[in-house]
C-alpha positions, 0 to 999 in steps of 0.5 A: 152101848154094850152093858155089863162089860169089865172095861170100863174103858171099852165101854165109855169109847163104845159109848162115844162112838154110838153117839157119834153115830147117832148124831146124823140125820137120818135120810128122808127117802122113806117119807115124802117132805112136807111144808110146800108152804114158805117156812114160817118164823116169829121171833117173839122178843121180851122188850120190859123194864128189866132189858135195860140191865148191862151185864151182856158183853158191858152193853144192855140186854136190849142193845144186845138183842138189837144188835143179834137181830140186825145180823139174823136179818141179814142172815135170813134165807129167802124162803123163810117168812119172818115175823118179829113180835114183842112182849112188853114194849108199850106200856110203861104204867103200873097197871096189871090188867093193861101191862099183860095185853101189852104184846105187838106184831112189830113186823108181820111174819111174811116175805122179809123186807131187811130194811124194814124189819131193821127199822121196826128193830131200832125202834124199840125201848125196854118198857113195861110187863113181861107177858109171856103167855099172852104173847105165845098165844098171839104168836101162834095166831101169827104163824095159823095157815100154810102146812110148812113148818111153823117155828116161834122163837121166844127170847126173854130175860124174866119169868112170867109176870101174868100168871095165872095165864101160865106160859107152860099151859099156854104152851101144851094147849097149842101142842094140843091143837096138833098144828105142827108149831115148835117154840124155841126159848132163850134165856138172857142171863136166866135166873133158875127160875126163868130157865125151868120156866122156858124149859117147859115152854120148849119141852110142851112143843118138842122145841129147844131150851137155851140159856145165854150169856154173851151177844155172839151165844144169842146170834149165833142160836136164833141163826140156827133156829132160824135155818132150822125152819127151812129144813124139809119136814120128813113124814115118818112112814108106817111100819109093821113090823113082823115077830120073827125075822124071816118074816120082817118088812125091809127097810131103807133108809128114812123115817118109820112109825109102828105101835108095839104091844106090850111084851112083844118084839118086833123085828125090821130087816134091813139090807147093809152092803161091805162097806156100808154102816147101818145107824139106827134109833128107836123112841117109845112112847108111854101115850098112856098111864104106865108102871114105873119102871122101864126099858127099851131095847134094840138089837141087831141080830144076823137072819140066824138070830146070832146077836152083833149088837145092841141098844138099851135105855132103862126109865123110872117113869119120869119121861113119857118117851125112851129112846135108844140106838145102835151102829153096826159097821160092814168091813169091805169086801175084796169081791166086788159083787158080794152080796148085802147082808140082811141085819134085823133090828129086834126092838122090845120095851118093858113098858108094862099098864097100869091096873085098867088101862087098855093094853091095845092098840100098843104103844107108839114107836118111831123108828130111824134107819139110815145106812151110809158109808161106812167109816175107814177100817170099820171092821173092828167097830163092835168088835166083842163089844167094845168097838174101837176101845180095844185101841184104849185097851191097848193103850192103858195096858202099855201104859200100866206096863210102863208105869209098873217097870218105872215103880219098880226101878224106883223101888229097887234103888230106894231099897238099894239106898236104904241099905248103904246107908 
């Protein structure tokens, strides 16, 4: 993630190449997992009037969904506790007030009887209302006890119809509650409306927004979320970090958190043996009212402060977070008892408060190390910035030569043809 570079070429395969690097997981060594408790799931199904409409592989949207939750079921790992809840299910009528009450527990989130919850399943006929919010909180209530993981997934095909209860508000008060809930949406054949509407549903929870055309999309996405919940919790572990290299904590890999005061620069060594890689992310967050305008960076720099490479990421204020992240490759080395090298990450923001906010404590930090084996012939990664583009940069360079022989061959004889003539 190299700026200001002239190739652009060099600069979109560094580009590919940290994201690649960047999509691992990063390891759990430096935090203990949490949610000793069963994994906990409730999916929350929209079953209105509006599910009855075939345009999901030539079957309806209920039919469809059916047919995704038979084969989640079946797919559902032991540990996780699974529960199943509805939205307008019952109630057929007209009536406002009793059409957004109309929410249901179809089968009690808790060990999974797959027969059972089949059944439940096959039961069920687009009915009624589409209250969202209401069954949200009642989701919630569903999911309340245990410090495992806590996941809703919500699958609807409408906007909500019971405002002013509002599904986004719903959504930030059980954020605020702190109780570790994440809601997943998922839009059947979502109108723009409804996909702003279950964006901000997912966004307030830190969940996962998806639109869905086809039967496969929607099994194959809850199947993942599903899985998902059953994944150990890693609690980051607090860092400080120092203002000079020297002086940095080291670091394994896992997950970190620190707070950084404005206009500072906080350094974290870490140790990377030949062969090895070091992957790492840094997310800043603006917990209060900021200037617009702003940035973070993250460097990798040697113990005598020559930079190897960087990470940046500039925003305007719309977001309350920045993330950014870099890779670093060490080649292998023909001594076998080579020592590791000790590579510092430099992290710094241009975050800046706003007139009379407090500057202290400093703005929240969570930062990701993992240090993994490094891919084949690492050496050139990086290398004066453009990674592995020098390859692409050899390539367009041949190429262009290539095409300028041919134009000039076809300009000659052009030439020679228009002058026997």
């Amino acid at each position: 993630m190299i700026t200001r570079t002239r190739l652009a070429a060099g600069a979109c395969a560094l580009l590919a190449a940290l994201t690649a690097g960047l999509a691992f997981p990063a390891g759990a060594t430096a935090g203990e997992p949490t949610g000793q408790d069963a994994p906990k799931v409730d999916l929350v199904l929209d079953v209105s009037g509006s599910m009855r409409a075939r345009d999901i592989d030539g079957q309806s949207r209920m039919a469809a969904a059916k047919q995704a939750f038979n084969e989640v079921l079946d797919a559902t790992p032991e540990e996780v506790e699974l529960g199943i809840r509805t939205l307008g299910a019952n109630y057929p009528g007209d009536d406002r007030k009793t059409g957004c009450k109309d929410t249901a527990q179809l089968y009690p989130v808790g060990p999974l009887d797959r027969t059972e919850a089949k059944t439940a399943v096959a039961t069920l006929t687009p009915t009624g209302w589409t209250p969202i919010g209401p069954a949200l909180l009642k989701a919630a209530g569903d999911l309340d006890g245990g410090d495992g993981s806590k996941r809703i997934v919500l699958i609807s095909d409408g906007e909500d119809t019971c405002a002013p209860l509002d599904p986004c508000e719903v959504a930030r008060e059980i954020a605020a509650k702190g109780i570790g809930l994440t809601i997943d949406t998922l839009g059947l054949v979502p109108t723009a409306k409804l996909s702003r509407q279950l964006s901000c549903i997912a966004e307030a929870t830190g969940g996962t927004y998806t639109s869905v055309e086809h039967q496969d999309e929607l099994t194959d996405r809850v199947n993942q979320l599903v899985d998902r919940a059953a994944d150990p919790v890693v609690t980051p572990v607090p860092a400080e970090g120092a203002d000079r290299c020297v002086a940095a904590p080291t670091l394994k890999s896992g997950l970190y958190t620190d707070r950084e005061e404005f206009g500072q620069q906080r350094f974290y060594r870490v140790d990377v043996r030949p062969g090895q890689e070091l992957r790492a992310s840094v997310s800043v967050a603006a917990d209060r009212a900021v200037n617009p305008g702003h940035g973070v960076l993250m460097r990798a720099v040697t113990s005598k402060g020559r930079e190897i490479v960087r990470g940046e990421a500039a925003g305007n204020g719309r977001t309350d977070v920045l993330s950014t992240g870099l890779r670093y490759p060490k080649a292998e080395s023909d001594d076998e008892d080579a020592p590791a090298e000790a590579v510092c990450l430099a992290v710094s923001h241009s975050f800046s408060a706003a007139s009379g906010v407090k500057t202290t404590p400093g703005l929240p930090l969570e930062l990701t190390v993992d240090v993994v084996d490094a891919p084949s012939q690492a050496g050139d990664v990086a290398a004066f910035g453009l990674g592995r583009g020098w390859w692409l940069l050899g390539v367009l360079i041949l190429t262009g030569f290539l095409a300028g022989l041919v134009w000039g061959w076809l300009s000659r004889w052009r030439f020679a043809v228009w002058r026997t003539n």
